[in-house]
N, C-alpha and C positions, 0 to 999 in steps of 0.2 A: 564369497560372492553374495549381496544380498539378494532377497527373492524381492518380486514387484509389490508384495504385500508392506513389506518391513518397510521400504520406503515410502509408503502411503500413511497418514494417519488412520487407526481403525479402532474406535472404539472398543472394539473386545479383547485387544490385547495391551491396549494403551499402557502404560508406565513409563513416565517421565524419570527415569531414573535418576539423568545427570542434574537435577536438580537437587536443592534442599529439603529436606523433609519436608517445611512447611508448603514453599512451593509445590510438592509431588504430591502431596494432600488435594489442596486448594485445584489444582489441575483434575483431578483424578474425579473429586467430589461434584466437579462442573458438568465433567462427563456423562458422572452418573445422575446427575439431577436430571438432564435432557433426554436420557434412555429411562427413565422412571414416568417421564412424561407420556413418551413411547410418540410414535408416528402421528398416530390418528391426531392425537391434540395438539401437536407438533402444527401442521397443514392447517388444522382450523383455524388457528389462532392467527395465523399468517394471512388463511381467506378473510377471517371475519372481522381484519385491522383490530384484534383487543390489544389495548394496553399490556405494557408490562412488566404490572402490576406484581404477578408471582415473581417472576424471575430477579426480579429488584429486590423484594423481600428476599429470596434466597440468597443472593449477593450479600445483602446488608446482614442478613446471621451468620453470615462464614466470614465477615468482611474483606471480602472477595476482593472491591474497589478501592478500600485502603491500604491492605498490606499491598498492591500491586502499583498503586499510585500515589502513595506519599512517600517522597527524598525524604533519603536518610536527614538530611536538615533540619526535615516538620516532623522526624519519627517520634511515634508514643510508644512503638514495642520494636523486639530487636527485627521480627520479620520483615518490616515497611521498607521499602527503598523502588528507588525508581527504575529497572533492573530490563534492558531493551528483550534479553534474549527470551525470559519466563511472557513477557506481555506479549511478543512474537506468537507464543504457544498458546497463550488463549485468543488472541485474534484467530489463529487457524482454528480453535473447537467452535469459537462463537460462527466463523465464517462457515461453516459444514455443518449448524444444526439451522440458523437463520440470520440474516444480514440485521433486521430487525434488533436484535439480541447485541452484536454487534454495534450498532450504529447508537446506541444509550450508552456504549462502552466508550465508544469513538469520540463520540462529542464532547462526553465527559474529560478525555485526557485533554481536547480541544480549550475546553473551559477552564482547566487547572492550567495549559500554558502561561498564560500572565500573570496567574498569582504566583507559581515555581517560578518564575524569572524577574519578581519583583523583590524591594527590598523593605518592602509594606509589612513588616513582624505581625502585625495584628492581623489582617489579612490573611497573611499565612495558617494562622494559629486556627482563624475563624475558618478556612477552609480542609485543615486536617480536623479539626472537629465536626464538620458536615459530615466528613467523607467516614468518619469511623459512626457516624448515626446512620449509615448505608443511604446519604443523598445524594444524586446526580448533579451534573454541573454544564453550563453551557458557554458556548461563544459567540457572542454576541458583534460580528465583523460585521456579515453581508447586509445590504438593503436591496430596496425590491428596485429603483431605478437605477442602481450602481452598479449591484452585484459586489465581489468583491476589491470592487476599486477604491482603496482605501485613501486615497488621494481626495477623491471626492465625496466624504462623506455627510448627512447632512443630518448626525444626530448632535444639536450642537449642546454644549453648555454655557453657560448664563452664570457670572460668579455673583455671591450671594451676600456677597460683604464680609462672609464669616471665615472667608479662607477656605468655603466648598464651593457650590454648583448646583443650580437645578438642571437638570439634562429635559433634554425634549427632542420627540424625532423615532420614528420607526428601522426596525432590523426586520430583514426575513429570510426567511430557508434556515434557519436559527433552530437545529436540534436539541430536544429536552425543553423547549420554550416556554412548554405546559408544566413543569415542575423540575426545574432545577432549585437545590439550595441556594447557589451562588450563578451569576451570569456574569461573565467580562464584556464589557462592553467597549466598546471605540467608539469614538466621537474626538469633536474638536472645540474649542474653546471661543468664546464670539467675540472677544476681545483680544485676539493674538491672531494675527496673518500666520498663515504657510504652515512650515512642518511644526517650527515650534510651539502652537496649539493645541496637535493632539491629546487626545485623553484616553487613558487604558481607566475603567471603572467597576468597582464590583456592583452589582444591583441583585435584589430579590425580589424572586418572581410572586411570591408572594405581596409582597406590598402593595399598596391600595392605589400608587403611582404609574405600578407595574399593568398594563392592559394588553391580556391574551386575545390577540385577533382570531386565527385559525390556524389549524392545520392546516398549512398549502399542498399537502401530497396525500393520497387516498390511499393511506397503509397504517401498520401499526408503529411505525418510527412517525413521533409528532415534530416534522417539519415547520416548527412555528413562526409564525408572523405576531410579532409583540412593537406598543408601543411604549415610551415613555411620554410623561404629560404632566410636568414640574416635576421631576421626580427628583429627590434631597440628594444631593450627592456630597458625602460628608467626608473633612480631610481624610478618615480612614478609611474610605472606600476607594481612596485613589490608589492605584497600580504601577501604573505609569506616566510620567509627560513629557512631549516633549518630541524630538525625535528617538526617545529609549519606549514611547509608544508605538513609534512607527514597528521597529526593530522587534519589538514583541510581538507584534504582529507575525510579520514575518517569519520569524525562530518559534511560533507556536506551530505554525505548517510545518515547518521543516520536521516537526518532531510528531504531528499528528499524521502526515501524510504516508507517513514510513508503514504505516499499518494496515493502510486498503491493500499489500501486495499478499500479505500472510489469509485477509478473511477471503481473498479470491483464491486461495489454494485451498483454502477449507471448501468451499464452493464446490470447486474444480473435485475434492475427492469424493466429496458424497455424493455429489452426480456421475461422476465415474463408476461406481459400487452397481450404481440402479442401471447404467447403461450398458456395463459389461454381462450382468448378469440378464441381462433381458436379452438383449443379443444374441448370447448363449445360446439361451432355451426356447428362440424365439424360431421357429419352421417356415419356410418359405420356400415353393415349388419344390418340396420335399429334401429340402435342406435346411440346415441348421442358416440361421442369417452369415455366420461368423465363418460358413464357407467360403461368401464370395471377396474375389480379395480386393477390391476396392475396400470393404467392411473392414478388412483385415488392415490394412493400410493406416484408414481415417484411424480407427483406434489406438493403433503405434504408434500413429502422430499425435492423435491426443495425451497418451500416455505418457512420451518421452518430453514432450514440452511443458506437461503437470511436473516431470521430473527437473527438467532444468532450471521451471520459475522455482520450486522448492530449493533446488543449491544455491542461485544465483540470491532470494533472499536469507538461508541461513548465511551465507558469507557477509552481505551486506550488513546484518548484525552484527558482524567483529567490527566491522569499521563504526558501526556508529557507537559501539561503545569503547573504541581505542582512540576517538575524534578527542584533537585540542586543539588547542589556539596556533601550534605548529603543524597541526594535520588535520586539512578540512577538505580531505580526498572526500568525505561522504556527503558531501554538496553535488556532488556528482552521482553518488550511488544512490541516494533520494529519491530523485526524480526518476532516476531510472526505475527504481520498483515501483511506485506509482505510475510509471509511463508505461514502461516496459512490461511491467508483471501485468499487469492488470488484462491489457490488449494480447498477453498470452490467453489470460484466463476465457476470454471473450472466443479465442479461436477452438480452444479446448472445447468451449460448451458445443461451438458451433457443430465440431467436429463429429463430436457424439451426436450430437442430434441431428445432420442428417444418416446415422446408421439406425437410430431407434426410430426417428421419425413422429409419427402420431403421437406414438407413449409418450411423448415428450408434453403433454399438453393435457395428459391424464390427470384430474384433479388430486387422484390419492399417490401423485409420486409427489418424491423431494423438488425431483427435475426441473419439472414444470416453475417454480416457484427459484431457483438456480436459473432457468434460460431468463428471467427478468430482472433478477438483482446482479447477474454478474455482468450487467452492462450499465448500472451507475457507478458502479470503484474507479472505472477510467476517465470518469465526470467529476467526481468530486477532488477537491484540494487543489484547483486549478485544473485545465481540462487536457488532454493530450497534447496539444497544439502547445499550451504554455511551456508545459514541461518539455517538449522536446525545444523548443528555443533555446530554453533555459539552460540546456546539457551544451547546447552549441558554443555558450561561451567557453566550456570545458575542452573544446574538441582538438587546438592545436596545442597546446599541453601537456592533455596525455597522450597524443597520437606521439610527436615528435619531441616535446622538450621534456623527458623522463627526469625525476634525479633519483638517490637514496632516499629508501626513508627505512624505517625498522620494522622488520619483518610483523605482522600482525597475526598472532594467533587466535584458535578459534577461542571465542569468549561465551562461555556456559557459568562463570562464575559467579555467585553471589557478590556479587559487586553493586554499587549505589552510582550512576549516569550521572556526574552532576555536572560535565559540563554540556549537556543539553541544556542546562534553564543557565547556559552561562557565555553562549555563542558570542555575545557583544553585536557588533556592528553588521548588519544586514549588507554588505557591499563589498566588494576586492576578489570577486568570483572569477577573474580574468587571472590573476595572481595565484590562484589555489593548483601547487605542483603536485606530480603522480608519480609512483614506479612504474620503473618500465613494465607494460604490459605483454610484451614479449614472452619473458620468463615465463607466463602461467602456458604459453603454447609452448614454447622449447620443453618444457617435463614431457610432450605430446606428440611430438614427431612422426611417432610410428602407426599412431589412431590415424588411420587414410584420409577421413574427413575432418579430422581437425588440419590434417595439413593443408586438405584442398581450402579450408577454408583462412587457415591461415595465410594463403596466396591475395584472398580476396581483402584480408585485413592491409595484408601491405599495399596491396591496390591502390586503398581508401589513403595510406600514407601520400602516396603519389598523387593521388587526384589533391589533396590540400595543397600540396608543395607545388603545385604547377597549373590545377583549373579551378583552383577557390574559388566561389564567387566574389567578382568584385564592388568596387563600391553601388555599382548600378542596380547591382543584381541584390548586393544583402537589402535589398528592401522588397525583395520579392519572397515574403514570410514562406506562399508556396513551394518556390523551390527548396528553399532551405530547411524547409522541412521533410523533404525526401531526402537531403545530405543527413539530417538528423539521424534518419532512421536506419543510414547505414552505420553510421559512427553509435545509435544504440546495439547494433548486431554485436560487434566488437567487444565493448564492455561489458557487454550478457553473455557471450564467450569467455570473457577474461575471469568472469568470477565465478560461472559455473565451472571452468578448469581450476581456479584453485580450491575451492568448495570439493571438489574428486579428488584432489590431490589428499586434501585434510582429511577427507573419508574415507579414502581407500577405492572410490566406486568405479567398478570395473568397467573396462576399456571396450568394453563390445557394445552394454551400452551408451555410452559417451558416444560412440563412433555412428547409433543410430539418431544420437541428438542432434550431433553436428551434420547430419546429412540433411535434415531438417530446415538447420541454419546456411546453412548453404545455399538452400533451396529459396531461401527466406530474403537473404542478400542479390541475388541474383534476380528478383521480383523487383527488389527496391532499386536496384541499377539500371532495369528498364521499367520503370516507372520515372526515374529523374529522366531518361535518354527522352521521354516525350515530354516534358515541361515545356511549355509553350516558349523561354523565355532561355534555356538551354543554348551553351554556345557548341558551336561543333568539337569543339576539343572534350567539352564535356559530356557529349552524344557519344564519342570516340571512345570515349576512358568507359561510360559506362556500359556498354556492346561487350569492349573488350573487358569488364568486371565479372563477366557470366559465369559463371561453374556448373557443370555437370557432377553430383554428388556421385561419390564411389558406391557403386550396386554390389552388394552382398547377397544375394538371394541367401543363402544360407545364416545368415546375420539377422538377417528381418525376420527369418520365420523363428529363430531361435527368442527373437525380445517378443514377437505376438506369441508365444507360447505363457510368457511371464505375464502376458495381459489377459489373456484369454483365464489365465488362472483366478484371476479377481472372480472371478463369476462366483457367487453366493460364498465370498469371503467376509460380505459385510451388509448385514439387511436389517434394522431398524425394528424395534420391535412396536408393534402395536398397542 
């Protein structure tokens, strides 16, 4: 049985073992560079918005961002390859020491999507030579009256006789803005209507064409607003055209958005460290806080939901690196770790923070700087709303039209992702078939709450099969968006039970997870039942979707035992 520690990330014991040497190095060294730093400079640098400056330099002597981020394709040594499971484990350290740190990592894979999915050689070659001189990289999608609506973009190009472009036209909210090597840019062509127009382009920010507006956001991640103003855009700078721009676009999120679910569990555990142990030692009307059991509660519920977003994304790692052109089940599990993970992590923080309260706002915790940034991962790469639409096309597929597919094992292997930069066509997401999800609750029968909540699973069968919303109704994004969120419960079930199954992870916890989800499903059943727009059959189904979770008093106190033991299992050094 593991203890609650082994399941958490904890710097002092850290060793990635299942990895390869080079890997377990590079992880280990990352570790240690941010406990060298220690706390105190940790905080400040996060108060005082510095650049970062260090941290990049450290990156670029360990070549941190090359071996992790150049396909085996563009490799110059045998370590490089684009490798979902090892990049999973440094979003969780970047996510647990600061977002900041993180989000120069993020953008960067952002910015390499279009040159890994192009078939531009020189490009390529120019961008694994950046990246092994330790330079960052941006993407240059969003504008400031669009947003990401790439449809309407108004960065246009101007051809120039020569077989290039001069581009013209502002981007913003544009990460690394202030110093990437390379920027991918989208735009459209002024001489070509509609989609065949588009343009994927590299540009540098350096260039004299290149004009840095500002920082749009008051922190030390450079949120930049940049324009162009004739800038040269030469045949080798181009990426893409065409609608294989559009597509890039698109298959650049699919692959960058996979990673806000791993930095909000990093989030999620070094604020858990600082709130367990304060708790603890923390005295109130002459008790310890972590008497009273409401404390005791919120805790276990933080705890076991930090534990399920952790299975629910290692398992989503076998799929996306088991994903091909016959199996694109992880267009569903995508969005979920971005939807899903994220809006755990957000209740995690809450959860803590009303048991620690004040401390939470204490300028010398992690905390305080965690209750802020774990509420933009659910904002960016399209915003919760999107993404749960987005699953909805998936919903009567996997719910009811199951087929075969081959079993997927857990994937920790030194393997090279390539067909991430090779998805093709952005569309046929109504066509994308699932195994039955069944199977991962049948191994589970005898866990009380996964059965109860496997009642509520089938429910959810019934309510498609018989109160879908109809034509009238799918244009009411509202309600459909509470249907969302019960068909998300399901599939964050479904992978957190096979993720237990792969691990071995014991059944008493599980059974405190899914009382959780239960509890969780039952919220969103009478949250559809009042939709203003709700038909009575639907008000019907959702009453009777209710579950009361299986009460263990002895279950609860046995998993708050395993929480309560975090207490000064893991404190930062100054």
């Amino acid at each position: 049985m593991a203890d609650s520690a082994s399941l958490l990330f904890n710097p002092h014991t850290y060793d990635p073992e299942h990895f390869d040497p080079e890997t377990r190095r590079l992880l280990r060294a990352t570790v240690d560079w941010f406990e060298a730093r220690g706390k105190r400079r940790l905080i400040e640098d996060y108060r005082s918005r510095a650049w970062l400056g260090d941290f990049l330099d450290f990156a670029a002597r360990e070549g941190l961002f090359a071996t992790f981020l150049t396909p085996a394709s563009a490799a110059g040594k045998d370590d490089q390859r684009w490798d979902t499971a090892r990049i999973a484990a440094l979003n969780e350290i970047f996510g647990f020491y600061g977002l900041d740190y993180w989000y120069a990592w993020q953008v960067t894979i952002l910015g390499l999507g279009p040159v890994w999915q192009s078939d531009n050689a020189e490009a390529r070659a120019r961008a694994a030579e950046l990246l092994a001189q330790g330079e960052v990289f941006a993407f240059g999608l969003s504008e400031k009256t669009h947003g990401a609506d790439i449809y309407s973009t108004d960065m246009l190009l101007t051809p120039d006789g020569e077989g290039g472009f001069r581009a013209s036209g502002s981007k913003y909210y544009i990460g690394n803005g202030n110093a990437a090597g390379l920027v991918s840019v989208f735009g459209r062509r002024t001489d070509v209507e509609g989609p065949d127009g588009y343009v994927f382009f590299a540009a540098d920010s350096r260039h004299e064409a290149y004009r840095l507006v500002k920082n749009v956001v008051d922190s030390s991640k450079y949120v930049s607003e940049f324009r162009l103003a004739d800038y040269p855009v030469a045949p080798a700078d181009i990426l893409h055209t065409g609608r294989a721009a559009f597509d890039a676009a698109l298959n650049t999120v699919n692959v960058g958005k996979f990673n806000l679910c791993t930095a909000s569990i990093g989030i999620c555990e070094h604020a858990m460290y600082e709130a367990v142990t304060h708790a603890s030692n923390r005295i109130l009307y002459g008790r310890p806080v972590t008497a009273f059991p409401h404390v005791r509660r919120e805790l276990t519920d933080a705890y076991v939901r930090l534990v399920g977003m952790k299975l629910f994304s290692d398992r989503a790692v076998d799929y996306f690196r088991s994903a091909g052109p016959d199996d694109r089940r992880y267009l569903l599990f995508n969005p979920m770790t971005k939807m899903k993970v994220t809006t755990e992590g957000e209740k995690v923080i809450d959860l803590m923070w009303d048991v620690i309260a004040a401390k939470g706002f204490e300028k010398d915790n992690y905390f305080a700087q965690a209750a802020v940034e774990i509420r933009g991962l659910p904002k960016l790469e399209g915003t919760v709303h999107v993404n749960l639409a987005l699953i909805l096309k998936f919903m009567r597929n996997h719910l009811l039209n199951p087929v075969d597919h081959p079993a997927v094992p857990t994937r920790l292997d030194a393997a090279d992702d390539a067909f991430l930069f090779q998805q093709g066509p952005a569309r046929g997401l109504g066509s994308v078939r699932f195994h039955d999800w069944r199977t991962a609750f049948d191994a589970y029968t005898e866990v009380p709450n996964v059965a109860r909540f496997r009642e509520q699973a089938d429910a959810l069968c019934t309510f498609v099969e018989t109160a879908a919303p109809g034509e009238e109704q799918s244009r009411d994004l509202d309600l459909l968006l509470a249907v969302g969120q019960l068909f998300a419960l399901v599939v964050h079930g479904q992978l957190i039970l096979e993720q237990a199954r792969l691990t071995g992870l014991d059944e008493e916890l599980l059974d405190e997870l899914f009382a959780v989800l239960v509890r969780d499903f039952s919220a969103h059943a009478v949250e559809l039942h009042g939709k203003d727009s709700a038909t009575e059959d639907q008000q019907n189904w959702a009453l009777g979707a209710v579950r009361r979770p299986v009460v263990d008093a002895a279950r609860s106190t046995r998993i708050w035992e395993r929480v309560e033991a975090l207490s000064g299992a893991y404190e930062m050094g100054q």
